[in-house]
C-alpha positions in Angstrom: -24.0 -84.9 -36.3 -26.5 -86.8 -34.8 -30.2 -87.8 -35.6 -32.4 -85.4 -32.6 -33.7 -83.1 -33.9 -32.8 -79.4 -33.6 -34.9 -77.5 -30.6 -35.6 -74.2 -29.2 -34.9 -73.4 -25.8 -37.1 -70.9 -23.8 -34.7 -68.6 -22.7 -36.4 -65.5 -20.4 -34.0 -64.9 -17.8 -29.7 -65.2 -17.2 -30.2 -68.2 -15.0 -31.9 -70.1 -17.6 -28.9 -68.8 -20.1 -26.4 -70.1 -17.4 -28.1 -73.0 -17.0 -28.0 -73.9 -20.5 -24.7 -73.3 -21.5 -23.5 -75.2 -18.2 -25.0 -78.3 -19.9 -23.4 -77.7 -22.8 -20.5 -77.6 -20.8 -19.4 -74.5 -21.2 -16.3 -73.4 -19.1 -16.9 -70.1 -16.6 -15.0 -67.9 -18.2 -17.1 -68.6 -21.7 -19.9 -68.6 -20.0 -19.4 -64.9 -18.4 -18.6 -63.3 -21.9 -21.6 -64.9 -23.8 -24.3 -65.1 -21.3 -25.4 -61.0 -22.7 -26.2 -62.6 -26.0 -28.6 -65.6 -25.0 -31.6 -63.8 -25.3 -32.8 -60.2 -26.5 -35.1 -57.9 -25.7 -37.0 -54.7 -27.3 -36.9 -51.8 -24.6 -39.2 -48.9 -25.8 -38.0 -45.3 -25.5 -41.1 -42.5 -25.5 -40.7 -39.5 -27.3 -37.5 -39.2 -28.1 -36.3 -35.9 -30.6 -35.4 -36.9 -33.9 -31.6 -35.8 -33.6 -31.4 -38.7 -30.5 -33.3 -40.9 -32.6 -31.2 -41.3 -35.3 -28.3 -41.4 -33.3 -30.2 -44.5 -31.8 -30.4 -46.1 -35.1 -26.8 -45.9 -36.3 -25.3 -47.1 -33.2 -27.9 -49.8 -32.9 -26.8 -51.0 -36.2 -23.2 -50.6 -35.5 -23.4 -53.2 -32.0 -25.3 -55.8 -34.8 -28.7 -54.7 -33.2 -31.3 -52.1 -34.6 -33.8 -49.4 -33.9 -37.4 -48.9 -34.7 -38.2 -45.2 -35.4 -41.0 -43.5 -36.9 -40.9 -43.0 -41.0 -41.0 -39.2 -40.9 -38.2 -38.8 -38.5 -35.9 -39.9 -41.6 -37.1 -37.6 -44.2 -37.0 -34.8 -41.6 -41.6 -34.4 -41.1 -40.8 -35.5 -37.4 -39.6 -34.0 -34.6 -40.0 -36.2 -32.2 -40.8 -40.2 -31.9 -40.8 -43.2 -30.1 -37.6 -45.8 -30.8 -38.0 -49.2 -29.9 -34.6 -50.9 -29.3 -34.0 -54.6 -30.7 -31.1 -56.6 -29.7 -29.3 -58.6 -27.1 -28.2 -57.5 -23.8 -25.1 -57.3 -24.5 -25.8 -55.2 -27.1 -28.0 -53.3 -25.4 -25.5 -52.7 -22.5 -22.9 -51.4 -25.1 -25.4 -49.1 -26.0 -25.8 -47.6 -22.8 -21.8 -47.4 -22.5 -21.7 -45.7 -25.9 -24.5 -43.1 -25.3 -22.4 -41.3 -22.4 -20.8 -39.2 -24.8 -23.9 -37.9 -26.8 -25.8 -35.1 -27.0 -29.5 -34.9 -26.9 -30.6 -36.2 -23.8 -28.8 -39.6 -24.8 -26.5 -40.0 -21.6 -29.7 -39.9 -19.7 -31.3 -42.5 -21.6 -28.3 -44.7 -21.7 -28.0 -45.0 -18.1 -32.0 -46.0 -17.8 -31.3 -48.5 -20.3 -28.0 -50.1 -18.6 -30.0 -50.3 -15.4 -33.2 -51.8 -16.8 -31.2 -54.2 -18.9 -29.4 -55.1 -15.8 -32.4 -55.6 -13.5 -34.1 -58.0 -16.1 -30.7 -60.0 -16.0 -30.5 -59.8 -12.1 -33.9 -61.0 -12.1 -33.8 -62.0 -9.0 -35.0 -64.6 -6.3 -38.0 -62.0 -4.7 -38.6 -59.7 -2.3 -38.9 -59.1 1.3 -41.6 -57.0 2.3 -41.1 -55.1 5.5 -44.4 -53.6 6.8 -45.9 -53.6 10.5 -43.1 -55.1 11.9 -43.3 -57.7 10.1 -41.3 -59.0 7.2 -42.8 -61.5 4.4 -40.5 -63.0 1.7 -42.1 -63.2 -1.7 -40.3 -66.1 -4.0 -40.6 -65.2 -7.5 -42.5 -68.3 -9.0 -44.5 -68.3 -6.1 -46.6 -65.9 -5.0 -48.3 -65.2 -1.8 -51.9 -65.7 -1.6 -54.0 -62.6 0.0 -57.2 -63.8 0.8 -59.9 -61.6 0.4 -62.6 -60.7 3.3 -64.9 -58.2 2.8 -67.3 -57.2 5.9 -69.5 -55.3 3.5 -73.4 -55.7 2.6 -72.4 -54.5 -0.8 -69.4 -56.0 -2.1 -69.8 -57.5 -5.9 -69.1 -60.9 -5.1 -69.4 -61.7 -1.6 -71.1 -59.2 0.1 -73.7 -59.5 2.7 -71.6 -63.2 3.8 -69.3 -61.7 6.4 -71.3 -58.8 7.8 -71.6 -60.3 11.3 -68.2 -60.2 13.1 -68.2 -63.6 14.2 -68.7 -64.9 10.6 -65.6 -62.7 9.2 -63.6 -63.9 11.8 -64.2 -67.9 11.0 -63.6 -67.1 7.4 -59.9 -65.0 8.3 -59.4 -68.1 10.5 -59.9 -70.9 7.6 -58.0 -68.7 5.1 -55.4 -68.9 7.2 -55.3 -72.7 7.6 -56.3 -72.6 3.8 -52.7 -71.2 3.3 -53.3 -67.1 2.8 -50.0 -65.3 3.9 -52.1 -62.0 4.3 -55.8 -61.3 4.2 -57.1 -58.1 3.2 -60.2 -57.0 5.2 -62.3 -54.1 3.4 -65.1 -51.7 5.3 -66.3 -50.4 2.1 -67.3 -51.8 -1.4 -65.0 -50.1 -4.5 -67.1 -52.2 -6.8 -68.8 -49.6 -9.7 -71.7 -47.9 -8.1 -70.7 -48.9 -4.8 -72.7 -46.6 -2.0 -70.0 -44.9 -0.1 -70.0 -45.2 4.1 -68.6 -42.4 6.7 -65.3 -43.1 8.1 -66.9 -44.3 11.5 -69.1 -47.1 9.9 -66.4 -48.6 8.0 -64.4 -48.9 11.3 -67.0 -50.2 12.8 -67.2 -52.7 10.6 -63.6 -53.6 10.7 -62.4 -53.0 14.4 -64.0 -56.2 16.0 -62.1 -58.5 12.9 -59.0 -56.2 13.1 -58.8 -57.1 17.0 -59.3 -60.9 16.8 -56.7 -61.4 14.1 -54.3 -59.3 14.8 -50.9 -60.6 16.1 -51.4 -64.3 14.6 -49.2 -65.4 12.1 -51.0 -64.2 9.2 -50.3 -60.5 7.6 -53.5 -58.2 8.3 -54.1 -55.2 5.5 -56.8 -53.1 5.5 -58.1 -52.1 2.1 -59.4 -48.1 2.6 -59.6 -45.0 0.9 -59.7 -43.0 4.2 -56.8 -42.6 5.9 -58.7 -41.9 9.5 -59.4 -45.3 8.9 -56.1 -47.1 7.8 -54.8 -45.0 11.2 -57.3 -46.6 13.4 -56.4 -50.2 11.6 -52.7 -49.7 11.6 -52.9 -48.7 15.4 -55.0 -51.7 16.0 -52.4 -54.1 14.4 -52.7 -54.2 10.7 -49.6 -54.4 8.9 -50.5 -53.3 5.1 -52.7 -50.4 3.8 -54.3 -51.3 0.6 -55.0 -47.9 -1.2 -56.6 -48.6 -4.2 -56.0 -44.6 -5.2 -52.1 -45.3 -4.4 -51.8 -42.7 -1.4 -53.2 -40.1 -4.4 -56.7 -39.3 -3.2 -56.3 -38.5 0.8 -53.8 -36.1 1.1 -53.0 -38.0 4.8 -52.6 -41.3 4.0 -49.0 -41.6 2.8 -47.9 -39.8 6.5 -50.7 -42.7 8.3 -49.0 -45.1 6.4 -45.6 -43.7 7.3 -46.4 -43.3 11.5 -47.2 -47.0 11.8 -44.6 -48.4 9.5 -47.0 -50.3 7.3 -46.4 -51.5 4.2 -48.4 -50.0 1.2 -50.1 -51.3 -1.8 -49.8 -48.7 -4.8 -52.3 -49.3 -6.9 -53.0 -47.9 -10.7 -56.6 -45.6 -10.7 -58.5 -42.8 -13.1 -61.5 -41.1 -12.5 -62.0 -42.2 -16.4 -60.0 -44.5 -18.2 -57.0 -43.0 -20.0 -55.9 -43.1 -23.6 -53.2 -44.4 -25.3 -50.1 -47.2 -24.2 -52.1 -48.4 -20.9 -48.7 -49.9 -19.4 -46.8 -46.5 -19.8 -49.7 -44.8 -17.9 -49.2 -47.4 -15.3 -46.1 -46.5 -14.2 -46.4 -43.1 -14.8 -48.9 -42.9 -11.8 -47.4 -45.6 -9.6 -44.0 -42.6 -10.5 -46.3 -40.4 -8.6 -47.7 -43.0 -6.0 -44.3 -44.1 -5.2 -42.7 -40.4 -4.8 -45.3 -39.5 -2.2 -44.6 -42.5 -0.5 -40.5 -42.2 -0.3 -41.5 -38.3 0.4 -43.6 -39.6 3.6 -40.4 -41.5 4.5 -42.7 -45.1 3.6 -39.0 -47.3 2.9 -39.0 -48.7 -0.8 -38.9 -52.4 1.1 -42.4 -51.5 2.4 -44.0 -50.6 -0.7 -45.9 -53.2 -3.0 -47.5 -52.0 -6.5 -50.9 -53.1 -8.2 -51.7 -52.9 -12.0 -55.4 -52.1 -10.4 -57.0 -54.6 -13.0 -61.1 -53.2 -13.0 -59.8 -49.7 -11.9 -60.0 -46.3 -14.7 -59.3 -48.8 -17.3 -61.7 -50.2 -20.5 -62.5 -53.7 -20.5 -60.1 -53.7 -23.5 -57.2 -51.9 -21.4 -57.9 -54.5 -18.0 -56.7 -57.5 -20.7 -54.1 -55.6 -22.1 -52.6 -54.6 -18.6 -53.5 -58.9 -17.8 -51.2 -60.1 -21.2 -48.5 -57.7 -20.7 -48.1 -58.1 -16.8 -44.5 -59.7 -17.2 -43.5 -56.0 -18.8 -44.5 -54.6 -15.3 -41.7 -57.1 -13.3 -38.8 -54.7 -14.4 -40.3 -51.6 -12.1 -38.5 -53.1 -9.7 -40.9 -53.6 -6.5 -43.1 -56.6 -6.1 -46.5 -57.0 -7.9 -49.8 -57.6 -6.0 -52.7 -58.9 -9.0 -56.3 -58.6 -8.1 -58.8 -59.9 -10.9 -60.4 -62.3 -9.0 -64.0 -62.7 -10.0 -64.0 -59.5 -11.3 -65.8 -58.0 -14.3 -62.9 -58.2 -16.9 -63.3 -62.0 -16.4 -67.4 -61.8 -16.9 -66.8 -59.4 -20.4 -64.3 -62.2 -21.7 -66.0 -65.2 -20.6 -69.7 -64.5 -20.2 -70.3 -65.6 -16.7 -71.9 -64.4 -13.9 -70.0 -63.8 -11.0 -70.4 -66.9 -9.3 -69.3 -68.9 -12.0 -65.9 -67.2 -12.5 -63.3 -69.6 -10.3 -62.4 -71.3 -13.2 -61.5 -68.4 -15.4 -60.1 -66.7 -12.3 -57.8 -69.3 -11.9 -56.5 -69.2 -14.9 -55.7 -65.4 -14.9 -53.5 -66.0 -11.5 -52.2 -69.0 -12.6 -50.3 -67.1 -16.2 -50.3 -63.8 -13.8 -48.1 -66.0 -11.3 -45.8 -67.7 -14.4 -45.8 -64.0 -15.5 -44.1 -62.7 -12.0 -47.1 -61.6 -10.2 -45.6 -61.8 -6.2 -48.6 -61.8 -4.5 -52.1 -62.6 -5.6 -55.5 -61.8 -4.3 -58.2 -64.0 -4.5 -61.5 -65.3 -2.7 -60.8 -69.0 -3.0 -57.6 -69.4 -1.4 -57.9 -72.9 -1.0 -58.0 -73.5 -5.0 -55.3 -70.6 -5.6 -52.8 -72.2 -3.2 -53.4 -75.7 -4.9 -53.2 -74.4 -8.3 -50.0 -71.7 -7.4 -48.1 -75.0 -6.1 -48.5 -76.4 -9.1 -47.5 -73.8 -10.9 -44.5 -73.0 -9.1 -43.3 -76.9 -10.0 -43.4 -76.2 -13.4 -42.2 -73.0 -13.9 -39.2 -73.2 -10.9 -36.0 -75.0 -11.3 -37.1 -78.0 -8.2 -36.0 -81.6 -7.8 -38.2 -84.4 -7.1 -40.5 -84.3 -4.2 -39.2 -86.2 -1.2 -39.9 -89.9 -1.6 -40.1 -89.9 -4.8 -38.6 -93.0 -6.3 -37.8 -93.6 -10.1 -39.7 -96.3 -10.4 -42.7 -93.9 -10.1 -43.8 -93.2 -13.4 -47.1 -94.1 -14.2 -50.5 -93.0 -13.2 -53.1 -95.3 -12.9 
């Protein structure tokens, strides 16, 4: 035996696994039957009846794995409760084989489990948006910056700076150069207590920007809660809506969205903030976002999904949705985060708005590690430093071109 010390390796994904037992020098065929039981995972079922439930639990058990239920569903006060799955994927994929033959609801749940287990293996290299005619690939590891431009008086952080056409246009010009992939141009302030415009001032505001960036190699969206407005954008040259009610408020917008081809940020909203497990209401609504967007004939490659950190949610619920953002990567469409600057990062860190890039780049920086594909920020030269740097720690990458061994040291 020799004198290293034993280690643990940080296993999160089936490349990693494959990557490790290659090294180990582990043959294909070895690798292939073993790779399921490198890491595990605890999937939660909701409400499931107490029959299923303890079917659950025994055959759990019986693959080497087990199930959390509730206490009364065993001495029969239950009828209902939440399971909580613990083991491998392998395990976890024999589970979903086994549960074809039960009763209860079980087949159902099996299949949802074999494919979520099997898109958190896949993983995956990205995404390619399609949206405008225009196609983007987001790399997972490294996110595309969306630059924010707002042309509003109003805005919470930088309103009243791009007002004058001319202005907003230099900025959308040196975001670009900066290294923004899209910039999103809003007409109207969401902040709380914002003063809401008609329909034909916030075009106003955005058609003379719209028409001077439009057709350059940057990706235009439009962030609007009209959609007479995202129509006029789109037709203008915009490529993404940015709905921060996720196509749920104007009962047009999914079929403006859907005439132009754009592509369509889905983003979680309430009126009030919701009760109980913030990440299961989540993707409940994005469920209903996402269905009126297939129903408007929106393509699944055109749609893009936002957590909507500082939207119906307690400043409690905007850092739970922030720590558990890697839970949201197995939905299965790619993740646009948008806490820059915004009040979540004043009620944890105590600073005024104008002091927040430091605190905002560290939420997109572990947003990014977490799987976040695009990111949305103000200071998009800082977050497209601090990204690359990211990405070269958390990507598998070899040295940087003329890179030299004897480069070791800095002075």
């Amino acid at each position: 035996m020799g004198t290293e010390r034993i280690r643990w390796l940080n296993i999160q994904n089936i490349a990693a696994a494959i990557e490790a037992m290659e090294a180990v020098g582990v043959d294909g065929r070895g690798i292939q039957r073993m790779v399921g039981k490198a890491f595990s995972r605890a999937v939660l079922a909701p409400a499931v009846s107490a029959p299923a439930a303890l079917i659950l639990k025994q055959e759990m058990l019986s693959l080497g794995g087990d199930a959390a239920i509730h206490r009364d569903v065993i001495t029969g006060g239950r009828r209902e409760s939440d399971v909580l799955l613990l083991g491998s994927h392998k395990q976890l994929l024999a589970l979903a084989q086994k549960l074809k033959a039960q009763p209860f609801g079980l087949r159902a749940l099996g299949a949802a489990v074999g494919d979520l287990v099997r898109r958190l293996q896949e993983g995956g290299d990205g995404f390619v948006l399609c949206g405008g005619g225009r196609r983007l690939e987001l790399r997972r590891g490294r996110p595309a910056v969306m630059g924010i431009l707002n042309l509003t008086p109003d805005s919470f952080s930088d309103g009243g700076r791009y007002t004058e056409p001319a202005a907003a246009i230099r900025r959308g010009l040196e975001m670009t150069e900066e290294g923004a992939e899209i910039i999103d141009l809003g007409g109207e302030s969401t902040r709380p207590g914002y003063s809401p415009v008609s329909a034909a001032a916030e075009w106003e505001r955005l058609e003379p920007v719209v028409a001077a960036l439009a057709g350059r190699a940057v990706l235009l969206s439009v962030d609007t809660r009209k959609a007479a407005v995202a129509a006029k954008a789109l037709a203008a040259g915009a490529h993404i809506l940015n709905d921060i009610w996720g196509l749920r408020a104007d009962p047009d917008m999914a079929a403006a969205a859907a005439a132009y081809g754009a592509a369509v940020v889905l983003t979680h909203n309430r009126a009030t903030p919701g009760a109980g497990d913030v990440i299961g209401d989540i993707m409940r609504v994005w469920d209903e976002s996402v269905n009126l967007a297939l129903k408007a004939g929106l393509p699944a490659e055109a749609l893009i999904v936002d957590p909507g950190i500082g939207f119906g949610k307690t400043p409690a619920q905007n850092l739970e949705t922030m720590r558990r953002l890697a839970e949201l990567t197995a939905y299965g469409l790619p993740i646009l985060f948008a806490a820059s600057r915004k009040s979540v990062i004043g009620h944890a860190t105590g600073l005024k708005t104008e002091e927040r890039l430091e605190a905002t780049l560290a939420a997109n920086v572990l947003a990014a590690a977490a799987g976040a594909d695009i990111i949305r920020a103000h200071d998009v030269a800082a977050h497209c430093r601090a990204l690359a740097m990211t990405a070269a720690m958390t990507a598998a990458v070899g040295p940087e071109p003329g890179y030299s061994k004897g480069e070791t040291n800095d002075k």
